[in-house]
C-alpha positions as CSV (number, residue, x, y, z in Angstrom):
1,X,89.5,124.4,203.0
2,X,91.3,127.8,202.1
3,X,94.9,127.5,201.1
4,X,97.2,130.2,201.8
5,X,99.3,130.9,199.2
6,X,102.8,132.2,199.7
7,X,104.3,135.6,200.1
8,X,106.1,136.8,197.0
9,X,108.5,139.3,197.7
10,X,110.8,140.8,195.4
11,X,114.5,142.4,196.9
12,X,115.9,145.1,195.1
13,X,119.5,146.0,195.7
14,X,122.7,146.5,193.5
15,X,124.8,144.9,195.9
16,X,124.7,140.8,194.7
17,X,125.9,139.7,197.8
18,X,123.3,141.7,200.1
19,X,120.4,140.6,197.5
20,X,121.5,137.2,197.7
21,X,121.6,137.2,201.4
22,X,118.6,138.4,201.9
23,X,116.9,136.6,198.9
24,X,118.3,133.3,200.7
25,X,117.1,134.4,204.3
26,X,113.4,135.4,203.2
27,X,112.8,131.7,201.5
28,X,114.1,130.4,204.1
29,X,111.1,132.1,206.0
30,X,108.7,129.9,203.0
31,X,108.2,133.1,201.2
32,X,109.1,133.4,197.2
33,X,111.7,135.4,196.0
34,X,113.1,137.2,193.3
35,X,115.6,139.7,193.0
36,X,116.5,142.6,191.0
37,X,119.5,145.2,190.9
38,X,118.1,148.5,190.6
39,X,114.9,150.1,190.4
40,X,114.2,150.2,186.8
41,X,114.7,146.4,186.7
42,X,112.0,146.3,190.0
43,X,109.6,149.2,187.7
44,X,109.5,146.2,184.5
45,X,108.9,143.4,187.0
46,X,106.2,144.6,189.0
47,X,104.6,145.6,185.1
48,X,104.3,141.4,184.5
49,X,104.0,140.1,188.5
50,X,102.2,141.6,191.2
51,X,104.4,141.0,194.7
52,X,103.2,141.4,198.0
53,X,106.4,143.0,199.6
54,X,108.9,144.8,197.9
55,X,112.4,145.5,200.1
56,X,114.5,148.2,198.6
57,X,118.1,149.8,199.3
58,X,118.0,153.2,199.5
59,X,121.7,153.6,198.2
60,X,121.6,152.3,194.4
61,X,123.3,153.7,191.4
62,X,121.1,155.0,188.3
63,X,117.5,155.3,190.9
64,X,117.9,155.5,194.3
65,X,115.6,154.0,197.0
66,X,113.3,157.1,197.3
67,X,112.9,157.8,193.5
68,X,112.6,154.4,193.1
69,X,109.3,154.4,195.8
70,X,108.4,158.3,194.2
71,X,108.2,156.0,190.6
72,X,106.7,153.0,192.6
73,X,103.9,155.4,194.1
74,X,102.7,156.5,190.8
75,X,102.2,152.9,189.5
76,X,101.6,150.7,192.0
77,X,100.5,152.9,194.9
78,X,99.7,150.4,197.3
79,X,102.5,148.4,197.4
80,X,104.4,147.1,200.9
81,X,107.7,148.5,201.2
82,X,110.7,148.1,203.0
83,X,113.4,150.6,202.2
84,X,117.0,149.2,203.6
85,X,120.4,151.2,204.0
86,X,124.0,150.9,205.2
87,X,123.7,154.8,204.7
88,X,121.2,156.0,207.3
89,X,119.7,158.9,208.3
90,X,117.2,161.3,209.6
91,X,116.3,162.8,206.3
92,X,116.3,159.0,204.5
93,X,113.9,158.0,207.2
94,X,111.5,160.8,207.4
95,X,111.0,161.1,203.1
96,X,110.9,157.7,203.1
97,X,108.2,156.9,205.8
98,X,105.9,160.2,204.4
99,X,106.4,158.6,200.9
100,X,104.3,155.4,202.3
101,X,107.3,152.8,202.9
102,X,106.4,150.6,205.7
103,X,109.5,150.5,207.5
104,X,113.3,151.9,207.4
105,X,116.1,149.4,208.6
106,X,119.7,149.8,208.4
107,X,121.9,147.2,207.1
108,X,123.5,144.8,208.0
109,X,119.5,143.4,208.6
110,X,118.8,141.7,211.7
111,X,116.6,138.3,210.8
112,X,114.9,139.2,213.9
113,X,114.1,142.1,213.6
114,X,113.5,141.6,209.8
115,X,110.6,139.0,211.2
116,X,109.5,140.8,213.5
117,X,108.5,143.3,210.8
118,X,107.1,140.8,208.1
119,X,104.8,139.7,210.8
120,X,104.0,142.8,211.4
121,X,103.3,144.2,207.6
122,X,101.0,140.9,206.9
123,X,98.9,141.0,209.5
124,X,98.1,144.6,209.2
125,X,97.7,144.4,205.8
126,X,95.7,140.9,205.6
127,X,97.9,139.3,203.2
């Protein structure tokens, strides 16, 4: 008998509180976390542990969201993301969805919406 392995999914935000919210949240869910602060901190992590969702904030100090998926694309270019923001907005949501993120939610995150959407990422991806 087959095993299913956890999720791994790695939260990147430079807000402690909102990482550590949402890092508690998503293990709670049975999935394993870790967290980073910015997106040069996500770029060395993913080099040494392959995730299987990555949720990033859009609005971060040093590499925002959409460079961070623009550097995330050359590397890892088939990577599930979820790009969060307290900041939305038309132009946000439309570079970010033709870069290749998975979804766009705005902050604070609804768990059940934020479910809804896991669900919805591993099954079409066959994680």
């Amino acid at each position: 008998m087959l095993v299913k392995q956890p999720k791994r999914i790695l939260v990147v935000d430079d807000e402690e509180n909102a990482r550590i919210g949402l890092s508690r949240l998503l293990a709670k869910e049975g999935f394993i976390v870790d967290s980073v602060s910015n997106g040069f901190e996500a770029l060395n992590y993913l080099r040494q542990q392959e995730v299987n969702l990555i949720v990033t904030d859009i609005n971060m100090p040093e590499m925002n969201g959409i460079t961070f998926l623009k550097e995330l694309n050359k590397s890892f270019p088939h990577s599930n993301v979820i790009m969060i923001t307290a900041y939305g907005g038309v132009e946000s949501y439309i570079e970010s969805i033709n870069l290749g993120a998975f979804e766009y939610i705005n902050k604070p995150v609804k768990v059940e919406e934020l479910k809804s959407i896991l669900k919805k990422i591993f099954k079409e991806t066959n994680q």
